[in-house]
C-alpha positions as CSV (number, residue, x, y, z in Angstrom):
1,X,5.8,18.5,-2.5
2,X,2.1,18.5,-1.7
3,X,-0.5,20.4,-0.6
4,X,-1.7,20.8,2.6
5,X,-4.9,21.6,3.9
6,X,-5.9,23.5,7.2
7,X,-9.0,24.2,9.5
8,X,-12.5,23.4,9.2
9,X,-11.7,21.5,5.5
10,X,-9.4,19.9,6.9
11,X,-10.9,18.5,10.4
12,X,-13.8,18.0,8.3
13,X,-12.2,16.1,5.6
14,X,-10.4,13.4,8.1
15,X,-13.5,13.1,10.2
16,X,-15.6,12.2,7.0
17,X,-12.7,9.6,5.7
18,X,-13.9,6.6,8.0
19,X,-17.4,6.3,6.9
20,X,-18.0,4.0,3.7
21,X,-19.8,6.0,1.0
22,X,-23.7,5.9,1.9
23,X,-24.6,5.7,-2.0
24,X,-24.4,2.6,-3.9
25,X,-22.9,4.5,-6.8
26,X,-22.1,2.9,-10.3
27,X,-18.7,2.6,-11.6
28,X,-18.3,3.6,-15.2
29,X,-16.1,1.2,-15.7
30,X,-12.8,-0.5,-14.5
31,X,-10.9,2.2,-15.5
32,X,-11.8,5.7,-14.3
33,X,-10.7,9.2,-14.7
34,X,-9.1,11.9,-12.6
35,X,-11.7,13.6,-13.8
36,X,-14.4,11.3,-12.9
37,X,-12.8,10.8,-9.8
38,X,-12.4,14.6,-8.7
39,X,-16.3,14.6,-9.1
40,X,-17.1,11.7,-7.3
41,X,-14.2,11.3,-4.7
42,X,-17.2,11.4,-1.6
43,X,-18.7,8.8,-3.3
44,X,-16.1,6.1,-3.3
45,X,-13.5,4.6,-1.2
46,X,-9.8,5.1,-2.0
47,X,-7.2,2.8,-1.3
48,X,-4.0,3.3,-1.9
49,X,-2.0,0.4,-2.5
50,X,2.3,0.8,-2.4
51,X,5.1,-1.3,-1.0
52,X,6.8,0.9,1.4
53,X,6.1,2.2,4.3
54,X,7.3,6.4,3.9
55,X,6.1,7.4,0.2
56,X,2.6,7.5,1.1
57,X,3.1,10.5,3.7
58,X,5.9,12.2,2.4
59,X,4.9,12.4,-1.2
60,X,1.1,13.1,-0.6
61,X,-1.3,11.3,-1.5
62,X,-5.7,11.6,-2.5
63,X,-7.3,13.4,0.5
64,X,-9.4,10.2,2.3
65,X,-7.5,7.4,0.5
66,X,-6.9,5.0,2.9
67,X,-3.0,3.4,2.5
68,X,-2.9,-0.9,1.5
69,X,0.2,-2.3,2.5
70,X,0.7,-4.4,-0.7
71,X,3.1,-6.9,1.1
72,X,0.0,-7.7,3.2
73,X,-1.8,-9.0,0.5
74,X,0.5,-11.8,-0.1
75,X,0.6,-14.7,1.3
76,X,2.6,-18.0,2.0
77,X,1.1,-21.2,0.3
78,X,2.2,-24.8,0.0
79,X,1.8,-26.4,-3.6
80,X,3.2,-29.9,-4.5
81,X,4.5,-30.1,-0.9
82,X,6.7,-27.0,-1.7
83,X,6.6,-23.3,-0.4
84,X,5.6,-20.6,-2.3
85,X,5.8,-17.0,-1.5
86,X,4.2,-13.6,-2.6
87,X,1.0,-15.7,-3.3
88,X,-2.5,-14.6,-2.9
89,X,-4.4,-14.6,0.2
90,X,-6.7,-17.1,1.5
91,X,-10.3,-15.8,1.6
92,X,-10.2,-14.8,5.4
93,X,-7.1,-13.3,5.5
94,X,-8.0,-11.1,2.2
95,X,-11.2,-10.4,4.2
96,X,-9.4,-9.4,7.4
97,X,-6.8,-7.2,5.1
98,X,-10.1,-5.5,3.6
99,X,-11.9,-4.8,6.7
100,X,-9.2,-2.8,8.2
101,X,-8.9,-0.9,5.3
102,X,-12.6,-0.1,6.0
103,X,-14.0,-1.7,3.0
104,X,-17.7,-3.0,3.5
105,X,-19.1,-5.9,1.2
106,X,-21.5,-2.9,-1.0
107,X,-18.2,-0.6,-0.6
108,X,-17.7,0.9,-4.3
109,X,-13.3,1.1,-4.6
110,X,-11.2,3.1,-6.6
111,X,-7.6,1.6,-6.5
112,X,-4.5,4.0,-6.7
113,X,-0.9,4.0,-6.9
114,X,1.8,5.6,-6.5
115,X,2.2,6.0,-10.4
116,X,6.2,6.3,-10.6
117,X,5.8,4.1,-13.6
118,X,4.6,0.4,-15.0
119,X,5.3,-1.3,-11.9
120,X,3.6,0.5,-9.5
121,X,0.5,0.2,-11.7
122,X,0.7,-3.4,-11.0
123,X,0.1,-3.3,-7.0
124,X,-2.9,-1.7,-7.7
125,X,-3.6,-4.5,-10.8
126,X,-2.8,-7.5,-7.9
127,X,-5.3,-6.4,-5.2
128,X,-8.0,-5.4,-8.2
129,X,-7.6,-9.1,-9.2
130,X,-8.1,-10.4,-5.7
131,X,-11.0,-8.4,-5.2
132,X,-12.4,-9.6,-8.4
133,X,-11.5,-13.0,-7.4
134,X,-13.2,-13.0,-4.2
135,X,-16.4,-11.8,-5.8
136,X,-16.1,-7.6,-5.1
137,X,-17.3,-6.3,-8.5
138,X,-17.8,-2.7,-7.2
139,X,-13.9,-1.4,-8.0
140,X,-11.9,0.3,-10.2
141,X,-8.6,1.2,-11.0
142,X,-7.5,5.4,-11.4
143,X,-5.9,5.7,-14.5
144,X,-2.5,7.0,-14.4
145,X,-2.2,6.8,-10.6
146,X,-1.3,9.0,-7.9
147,X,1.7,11.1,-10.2
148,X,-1.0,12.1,-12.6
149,X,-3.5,13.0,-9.9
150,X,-0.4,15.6,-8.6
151,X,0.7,16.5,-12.1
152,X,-2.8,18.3,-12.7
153,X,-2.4,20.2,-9.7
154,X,-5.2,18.2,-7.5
155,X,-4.9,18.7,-4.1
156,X,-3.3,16.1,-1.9
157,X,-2.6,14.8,1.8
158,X,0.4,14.3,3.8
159,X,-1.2,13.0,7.0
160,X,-2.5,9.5,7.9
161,X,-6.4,9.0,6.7
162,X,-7.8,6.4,9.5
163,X,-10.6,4.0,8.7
164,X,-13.4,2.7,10.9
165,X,-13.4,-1.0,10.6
166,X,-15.2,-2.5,8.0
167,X,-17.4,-5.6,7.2
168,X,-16.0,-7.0,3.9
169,X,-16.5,-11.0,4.0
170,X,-15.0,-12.3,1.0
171,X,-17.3,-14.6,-1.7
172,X,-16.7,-17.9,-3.1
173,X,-13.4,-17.8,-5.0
174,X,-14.1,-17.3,-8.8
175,X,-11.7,-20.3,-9.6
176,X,-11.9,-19.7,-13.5
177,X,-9.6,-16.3,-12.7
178,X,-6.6,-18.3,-11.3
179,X,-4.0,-20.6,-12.8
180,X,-1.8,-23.4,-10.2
181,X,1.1,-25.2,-11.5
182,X,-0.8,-28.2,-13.1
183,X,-3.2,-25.7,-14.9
184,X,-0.6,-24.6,-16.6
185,X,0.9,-27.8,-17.8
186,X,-2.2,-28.8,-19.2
187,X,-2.3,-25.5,-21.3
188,X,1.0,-26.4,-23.1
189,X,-0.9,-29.0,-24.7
190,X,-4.1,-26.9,-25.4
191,X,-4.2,-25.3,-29.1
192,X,-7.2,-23.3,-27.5
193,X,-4.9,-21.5,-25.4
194,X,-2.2,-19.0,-24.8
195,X,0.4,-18.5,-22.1
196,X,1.7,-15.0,-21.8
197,X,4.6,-14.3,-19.9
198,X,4.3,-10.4,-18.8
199,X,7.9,-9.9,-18.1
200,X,10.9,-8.0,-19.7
201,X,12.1,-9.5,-23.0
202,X,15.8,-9.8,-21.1
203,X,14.0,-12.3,-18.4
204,X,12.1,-14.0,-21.4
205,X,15.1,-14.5,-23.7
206,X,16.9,-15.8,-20.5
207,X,19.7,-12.8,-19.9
208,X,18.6,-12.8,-16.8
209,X,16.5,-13.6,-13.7
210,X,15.5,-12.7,-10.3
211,X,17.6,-14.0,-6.8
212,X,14.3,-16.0,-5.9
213,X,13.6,-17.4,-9.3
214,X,15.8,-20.8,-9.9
215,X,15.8,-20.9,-13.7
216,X,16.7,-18.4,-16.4
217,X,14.0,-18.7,-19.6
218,X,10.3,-18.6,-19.8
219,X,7.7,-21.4,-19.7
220,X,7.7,-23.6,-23.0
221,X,5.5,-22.5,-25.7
222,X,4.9,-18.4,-23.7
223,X,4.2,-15.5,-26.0
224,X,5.8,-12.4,-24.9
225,X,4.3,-9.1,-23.9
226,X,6.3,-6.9,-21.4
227,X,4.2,-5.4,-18.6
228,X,5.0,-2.0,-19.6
229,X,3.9,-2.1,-23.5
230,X,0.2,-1.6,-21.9
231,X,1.4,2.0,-21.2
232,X,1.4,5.1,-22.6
233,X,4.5,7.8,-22.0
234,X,2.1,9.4,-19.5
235,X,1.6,6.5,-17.4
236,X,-2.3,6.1,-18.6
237,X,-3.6,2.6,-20.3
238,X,-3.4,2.7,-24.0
239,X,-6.6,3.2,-26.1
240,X,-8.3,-0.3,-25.9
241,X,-7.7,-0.6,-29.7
242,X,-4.1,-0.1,-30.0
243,X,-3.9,-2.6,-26.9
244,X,-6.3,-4.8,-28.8
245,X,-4.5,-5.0,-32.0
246,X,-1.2,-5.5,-30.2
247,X,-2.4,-8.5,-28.3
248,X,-3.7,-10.0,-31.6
249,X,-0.6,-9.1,-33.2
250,X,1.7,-11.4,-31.0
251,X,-0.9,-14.2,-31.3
252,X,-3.4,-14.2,-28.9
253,X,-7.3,-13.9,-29.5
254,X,-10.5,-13.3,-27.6
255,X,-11.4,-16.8,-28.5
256,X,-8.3,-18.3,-26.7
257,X,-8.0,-19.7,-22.9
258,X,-5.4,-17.6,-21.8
259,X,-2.9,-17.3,-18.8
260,X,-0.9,-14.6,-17.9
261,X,2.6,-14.9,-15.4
262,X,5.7,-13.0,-14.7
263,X,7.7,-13.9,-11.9
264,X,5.3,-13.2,-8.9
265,X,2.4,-12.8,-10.5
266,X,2.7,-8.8,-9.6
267,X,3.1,-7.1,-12.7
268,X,0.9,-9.8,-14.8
269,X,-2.2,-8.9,-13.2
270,X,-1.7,-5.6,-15.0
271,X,-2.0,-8.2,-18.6
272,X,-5.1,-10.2,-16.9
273,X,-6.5,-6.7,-16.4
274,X,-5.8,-5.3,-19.7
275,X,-7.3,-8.7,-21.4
276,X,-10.3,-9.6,-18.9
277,X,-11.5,-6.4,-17.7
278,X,-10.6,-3.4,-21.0
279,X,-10.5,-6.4,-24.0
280,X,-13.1,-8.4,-22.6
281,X,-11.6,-11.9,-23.3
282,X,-14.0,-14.3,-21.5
283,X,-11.4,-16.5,-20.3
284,X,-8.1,-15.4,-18.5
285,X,-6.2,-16.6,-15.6
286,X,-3.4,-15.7,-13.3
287,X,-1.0,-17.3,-12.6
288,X,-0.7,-16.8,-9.3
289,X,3.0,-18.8,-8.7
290,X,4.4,-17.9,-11.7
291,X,7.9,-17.9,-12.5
292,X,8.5,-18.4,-8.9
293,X,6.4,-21.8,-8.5
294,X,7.3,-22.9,-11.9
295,X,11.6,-22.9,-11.4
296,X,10.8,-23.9,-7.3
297,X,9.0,-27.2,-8.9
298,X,12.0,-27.7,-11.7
299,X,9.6,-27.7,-14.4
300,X,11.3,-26.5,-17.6
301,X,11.8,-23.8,-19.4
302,X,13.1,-22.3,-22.6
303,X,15.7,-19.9,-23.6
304,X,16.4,-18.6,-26.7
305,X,20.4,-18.2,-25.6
306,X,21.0,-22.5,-26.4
């Protein structure tokens, strides 16, 4: 299922995987190539962020990406006096998390995935957003993932990569990318603003819900726009233009405050990254509780099945 390598390359390879790139190298953006990548793969750190534990070595993955557990980049927090789960770290936890992935703070990232489809696009989405909260401008995200990355034929790695530890310290929380529960109940009231709920239109409509979310429906006054409409059949982002008119054409604007949720906040990182970082709308939040912290609080919600 993937290729190996042997010998030299390979001793070599591993032995050069610790070290952080020397060269403080420019992203092009927050979306980059295979191409780009293949050319600059020495010159960046790859982390590749899935939820379970046997894909990343049986299926292969980029020679020196380094392998994120994303269930360690959630957190427990307390709002309102209740729990909430699958939340984002606090800012020494996230800084522990990246240091033993051998991240350093000048570290430039490219961010894979295993690229089965739309939801494993959204790991890699989630940890981009916490890196961008916690000040860490130098990352991307490779378009298309780890499954396009195979499909061309590029050579990949079924062993372990190890990292050396690194000395990423996390930076004052950019507050203006995250959403909590009372944020959001102030933006129902807002005609500024947009709530966008990131979700599958049978969750929206309220057909159906998640074991850990307590209400059917969506948040009161939520535009819909499913995770996976940001796709293309290939697994790639759309053309910023076709994602640009689509957004306007469900009603939401540059000009607007807007916050994205789903259920966990997983897969709607992939809209805050589609609107913030490829659209550039200036203001978009997370929210980080989402669906889960909304139902947990009894807030209400809406459903178009009354």
């Amino acid at each position: 299922m993937f290729k190996m390598l042997s010998g030299v390359l390979a001793l070599g390879l591993l032995a050069a995987v610790p070290a952080a790139p020397a060269a403080a190298l420019d992203l092009p953006g927050p979306l980059v190539s295979s191409e780009w990548l293949a050319a600059h793969q020495d010159e960046v750190l790859v982390l590749d962020v899935r939820n379970d534990d046997t894909s990343y070595k049986e299926g292969g993955h980029l020679i020196g990406a380094v392998p994120l557990d994303f269930r360690k980049a959630r957190g427990t927090t307390t709002e309102r006096g209740v729990e909430i789960t699958d939340m984002n770290l606090p800012p020494e936890a996230f800084s522990a998390l990246m240091r033993s992935a051998g991240v350093n703070d000048d570290t430039p990232l490219v961010l894979t995935h295993r690229g089965r489809g739309p939801d494993d696009a959204g790991y890699a989405a989630y940890v981009y957003w916490q890196l961008k909260y916690y000040g860490h401008d130098k990352v991307a995200i490779l378009d298309g993932g780890t499954t396009k990355w195979v499909a061309e034929n590029r050579e990949v790695w079924g062993e372990d990569e190890a990292a050396k530890t690194g000395n990423f310290n996390a930076r004052p929380a950019r507050r203006e990318f995250l959403a909590d529960t009372a944020q959001m109940e102030a933006l129902q009231t807002r005609k500024d603003a947009g709530i966008l709920d990131a979700r599958f239109f049978s969750f929206y409509v309220g057909l159906e819900k998640r074991p850990n979310i307590a209400k059917a429906g969506h948040i009161p006054g939520a535009t819909l726009f499913p995770f996976d409409a940001n796709f293309a059949a290939n697994g790639t982002y759309r053309p910023k233009e076709e994602l640009a008119l689509a957004y306007t054409a469900v009603g939401l604007s540059p000009r607007q405050t807007v916050a994205a949720y789903c259920n966990t906040a997983h897969v709607s990182a992939i809209s805050w990254f589609v609107l913030h970082e490829l659209l550039g709308y200036r203001n978009v939040m997370l929210y980080d509780g989402s669906m889960l912290a909304w139902s947990k609080h009894g807030l209400p919600v809406e459903t178009q099945l009354r």
